[in-house]
N, C-alpha and C positions, 0 to 999 in steps of 0.2 A: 568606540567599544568600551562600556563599564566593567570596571575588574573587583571583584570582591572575594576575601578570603580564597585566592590562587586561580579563580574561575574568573573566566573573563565571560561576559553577554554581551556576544554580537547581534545588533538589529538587523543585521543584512548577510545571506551568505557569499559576498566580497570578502568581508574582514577574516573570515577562514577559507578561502578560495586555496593557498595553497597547502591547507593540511587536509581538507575533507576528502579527498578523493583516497589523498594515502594511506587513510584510516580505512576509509568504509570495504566492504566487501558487498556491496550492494547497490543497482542501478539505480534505486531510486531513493538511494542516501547518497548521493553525490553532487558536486556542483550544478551540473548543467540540468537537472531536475530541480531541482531547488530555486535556482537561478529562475528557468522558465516559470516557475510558480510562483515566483516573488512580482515576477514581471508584465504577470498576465491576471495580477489582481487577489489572488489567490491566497497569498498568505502577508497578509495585512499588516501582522503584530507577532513577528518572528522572537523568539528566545532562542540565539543558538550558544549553547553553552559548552566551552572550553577549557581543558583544563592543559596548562604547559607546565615543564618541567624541564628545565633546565636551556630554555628557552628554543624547546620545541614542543607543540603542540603533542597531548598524546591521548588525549581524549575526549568526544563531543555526541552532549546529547540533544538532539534535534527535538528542540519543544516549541509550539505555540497558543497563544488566545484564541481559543474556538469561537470566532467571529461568525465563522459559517453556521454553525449549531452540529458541526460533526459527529460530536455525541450523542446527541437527541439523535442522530440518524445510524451510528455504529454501535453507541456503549449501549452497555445493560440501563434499562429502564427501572433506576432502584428504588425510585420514588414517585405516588404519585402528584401531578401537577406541578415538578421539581421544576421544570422551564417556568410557569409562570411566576413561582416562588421565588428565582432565583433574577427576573427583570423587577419583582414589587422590590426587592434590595438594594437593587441597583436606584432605580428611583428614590428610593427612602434615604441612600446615601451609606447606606449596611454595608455593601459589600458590591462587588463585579457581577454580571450577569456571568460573563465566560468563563468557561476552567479552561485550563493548561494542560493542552495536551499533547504525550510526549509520544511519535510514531512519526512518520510520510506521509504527509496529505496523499488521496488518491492511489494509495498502496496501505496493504494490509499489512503491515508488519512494523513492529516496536522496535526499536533498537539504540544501544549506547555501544558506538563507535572505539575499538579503544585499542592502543598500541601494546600489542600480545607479549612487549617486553619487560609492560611492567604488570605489575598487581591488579586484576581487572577487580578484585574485588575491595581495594579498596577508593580505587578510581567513582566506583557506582555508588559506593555510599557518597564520597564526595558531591557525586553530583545529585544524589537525593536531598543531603544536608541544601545545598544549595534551592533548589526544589522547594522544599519547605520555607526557605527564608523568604524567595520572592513572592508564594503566596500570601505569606502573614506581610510584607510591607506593599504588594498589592492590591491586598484586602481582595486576595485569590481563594473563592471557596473550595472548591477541589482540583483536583489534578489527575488525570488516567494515564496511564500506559496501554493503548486501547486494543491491539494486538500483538500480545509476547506469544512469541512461538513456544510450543511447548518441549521443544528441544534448547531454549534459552533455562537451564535451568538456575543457574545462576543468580540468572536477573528475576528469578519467580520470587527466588527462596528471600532475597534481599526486598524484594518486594514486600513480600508477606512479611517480614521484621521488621519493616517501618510500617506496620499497621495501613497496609494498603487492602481492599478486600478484593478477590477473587472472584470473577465468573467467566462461563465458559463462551466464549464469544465465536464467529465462524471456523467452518474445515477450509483451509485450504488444500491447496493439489501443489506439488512438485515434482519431477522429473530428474534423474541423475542421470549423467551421461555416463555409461561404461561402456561404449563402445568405438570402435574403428572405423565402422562403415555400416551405411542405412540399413543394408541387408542382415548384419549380425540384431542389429535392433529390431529388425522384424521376426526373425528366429528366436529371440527374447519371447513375446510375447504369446500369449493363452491360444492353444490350438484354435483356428478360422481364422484370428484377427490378420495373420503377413497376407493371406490372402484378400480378404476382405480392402487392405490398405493397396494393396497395386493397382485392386479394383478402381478403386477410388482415386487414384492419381492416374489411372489411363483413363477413364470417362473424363477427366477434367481436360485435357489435352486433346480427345476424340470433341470432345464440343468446341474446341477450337480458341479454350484460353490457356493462356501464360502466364506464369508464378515468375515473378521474378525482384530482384531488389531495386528500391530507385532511390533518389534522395530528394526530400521533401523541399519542393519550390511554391513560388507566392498561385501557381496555378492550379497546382496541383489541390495544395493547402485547400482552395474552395471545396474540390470534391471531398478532400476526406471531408472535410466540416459535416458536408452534406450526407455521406454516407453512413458514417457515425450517426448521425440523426435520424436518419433511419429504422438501425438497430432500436433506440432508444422508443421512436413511435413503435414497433413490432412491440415490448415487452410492456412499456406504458404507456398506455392509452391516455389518461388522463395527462399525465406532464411531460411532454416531449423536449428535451433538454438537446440544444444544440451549442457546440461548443466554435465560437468565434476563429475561422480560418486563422489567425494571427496565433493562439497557442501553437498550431502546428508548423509556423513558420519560427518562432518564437522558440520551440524546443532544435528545429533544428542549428537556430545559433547559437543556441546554449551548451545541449548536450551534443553536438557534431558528431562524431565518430560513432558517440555512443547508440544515436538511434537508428534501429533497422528497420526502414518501409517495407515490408512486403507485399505487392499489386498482381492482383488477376486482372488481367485486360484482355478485351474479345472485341475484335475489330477493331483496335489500336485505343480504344474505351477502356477507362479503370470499371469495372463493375463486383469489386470488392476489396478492401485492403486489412491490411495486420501491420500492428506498431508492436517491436519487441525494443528494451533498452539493455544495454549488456556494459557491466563493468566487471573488469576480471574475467572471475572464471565463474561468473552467473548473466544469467540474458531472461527478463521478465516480460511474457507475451501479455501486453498491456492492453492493448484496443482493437476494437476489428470494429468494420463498417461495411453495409453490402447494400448493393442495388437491386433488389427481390425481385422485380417487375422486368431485369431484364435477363434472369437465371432459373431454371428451372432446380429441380429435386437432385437429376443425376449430373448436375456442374460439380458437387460438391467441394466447392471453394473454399467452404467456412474450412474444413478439415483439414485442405491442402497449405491454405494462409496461418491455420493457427496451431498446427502439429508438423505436420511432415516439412513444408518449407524449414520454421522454425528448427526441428529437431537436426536438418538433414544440415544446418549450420552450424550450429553447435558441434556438430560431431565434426566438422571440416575444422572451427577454431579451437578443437577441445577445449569445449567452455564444459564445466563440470554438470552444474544444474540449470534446470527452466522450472521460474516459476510458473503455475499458469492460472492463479489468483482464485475463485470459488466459483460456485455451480456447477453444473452439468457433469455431478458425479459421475454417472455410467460412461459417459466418454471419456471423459480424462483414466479415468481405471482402466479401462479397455485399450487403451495406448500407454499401458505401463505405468502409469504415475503414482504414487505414494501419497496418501494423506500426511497435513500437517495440521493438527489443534490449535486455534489461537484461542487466548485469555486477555479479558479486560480487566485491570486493577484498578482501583477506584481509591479514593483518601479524601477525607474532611479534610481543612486545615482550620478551620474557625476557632480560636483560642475559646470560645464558652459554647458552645455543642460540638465542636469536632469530636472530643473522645469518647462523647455517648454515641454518634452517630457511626464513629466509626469501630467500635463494640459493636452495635446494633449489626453494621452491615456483614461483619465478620462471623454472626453467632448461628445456631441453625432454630432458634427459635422466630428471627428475622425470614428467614428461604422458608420455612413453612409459611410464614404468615401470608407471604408474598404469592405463593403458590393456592391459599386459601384465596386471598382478595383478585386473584386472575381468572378463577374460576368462578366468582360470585360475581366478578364486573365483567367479565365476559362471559355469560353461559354457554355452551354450544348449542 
């Protein structure tokens, strides 16, 4: 672990093994997430930056080299041909293709970790000064923060003062728990829905499946792989993306306790599953996988694996919130949830066009332009 100006940069999340967890308030800012992600190929070229204080740990911003091209697939598109521009520099010897970017792989959300004992605000500059310094000796062209909640305001407003620019990136969906028991939480909800919901957990039972928790084994591990892949052909046709039984064998030796299987099974058969991860007093309903072909319309499994099971635990561990990550507005509302805003912030760092560029990206003669060349390079 390299230490510079009071920040240490860990390549591995080992080397903060036992402060990250007691920082974060978040399942998928913890070790055993991180760890499975390091392990399973996933984060190649880790920056995990620490800052201690009296020789304990009290703040850590989870940054890495977007190897994967995460950005070209999450951030604002502020440029056109920015990816090829940014491999012709790589080649030339200019500069890195990847930026540095600071969030969760595989979770929407940005965050700097930090011990509510001391000054958070000066903890964030620290670790932005730092930020800047490794991209100018990595010959790192920019750097995002690629989903800040818009309830971080904090970290917006710090943002925006190190001439980072701002765009409006996905809605998430969240859930607060204030209740005691399932039934007060259906009473919560917009006159039909309590009804509508019993409906739907007594058809799931009269078809003759079982909601229940298990813990994820090397057998098991094939079917989600498989069921997961599923999902993924149902929404895209073109590229069916199956993820290697071994991540889910893999998460649960990492994250252990933290992860929750939840399986419908119909004739001693898995034929859909839900992956939640919970640290503290949040639990993030993260994957679901289903077998179509062996479920009709009124099983409704997807609802029972990824709300009511979920919720009806939560309320047993008084866990406060469930994330439940984006899409499928009208259902996530309709079972109580709240929107959450995320923002992508973006920064040059290149010593001779960073601060034209990052003027440009900040000004509103840039957002018109961009909205004029969108509409002339896409007609409808």
């Amino acid at each position: 672990m390299a230490v510079h100006g009071g920040i240490r940069i860990a390549k591995t999340v080992d080397e903060i093994s036992e402060s990250i967890d007691r920082l974060s308030d978040d399942c998928c800012f913890t070790y055993g997430w991180f760890k499975t992600l390091e392990s399973f190929g996933r984060l190649p070229d880790p920056f995990y930056l620490a800052l201690s204080q009296v020789g304990q740990t009290i703040g850590i911003a989870p940054c890495f080299l977007d190897r994967t091209d995460d950005f070209f697939s999450w951030g604002p598109n502020i440029f056109p041909f920015l990816h090829k521009s940014l491999h012709l520099g790589q080649k030339l010897g200019l500069f890195k293709r990847d930026l540095l970017l600071c969030y969760s792989p595989a979770c929407c959300r940005s965050k700097i970790l930090l011990d509510d004992k001391y000054s958070a605000g000066k903890i964030t500059e620290s670790f932005l000064d730092k930020i800047d310094e490794i991209c100018k000796t990595e010959k790192i062209v920019f750097s995002s923060f690629l989903f800040v909640s818009e309830f971080d305001k904090d970290l917006m407003d710090k943002l925006k003062a190190r001439n980072y620019a701002k765009f409006p990136n996905i809605l998430t969906f969240y859930l607060k728990i204030q209740w005691t028991q399932f039934d007060d939480y259906l009473k919560s909800l917009k006159p039909g829905m309590a009804k509508k919901i019993r409906r739907e957990i007594k058809k799931c039972v009269e078809n003759g499946v079982t909601i229940d928790q298990e813990e994820i084994t090397q057998e098991i591990a094939e079917e989600l792989s498989q069921l997961n892949a599923n999902v993924s052909s149902k929404y895209s046709a073109e590229t069916v993306y199956k993820l290697d039984p071994s991540f889910f064998v893999m998460l649960q030796k990492y994250a252990k306790e933290k992860v929750k299987l939840f399986t419908a099974r119909r004739n001693d058969k898995i034929i859909a599953f839900s992956i939640a991860l919970q640290h503290k007093d949040t639990l993030d309903v993260y994957m679901y996988g289903s077998d179509y072909e062996s479920q009709t319309n009124t099983f409704f499994t997807y609802f029972n694996l990824v709300y009511y099971k979920p919720i009806q635990v939560a309320i047993d561990k008084k866990i406060e919130r469930i994330y439940f990550r984006y899409f499928l507005a009208k259902s996530r509302l309709d079972r109580g949830c709240k929107t959450e805003q995320t923002y992508s912030f973006i920064k040059c760092h290149n010593t001779f066009f960073g601060p034209a560029i990052n003027r440009l990206l900040r000004s509103n003669i840039y957002r018109k332009l961009k909205v004029r060349y969108l509409r002339d390079f896409f007609p409808e």
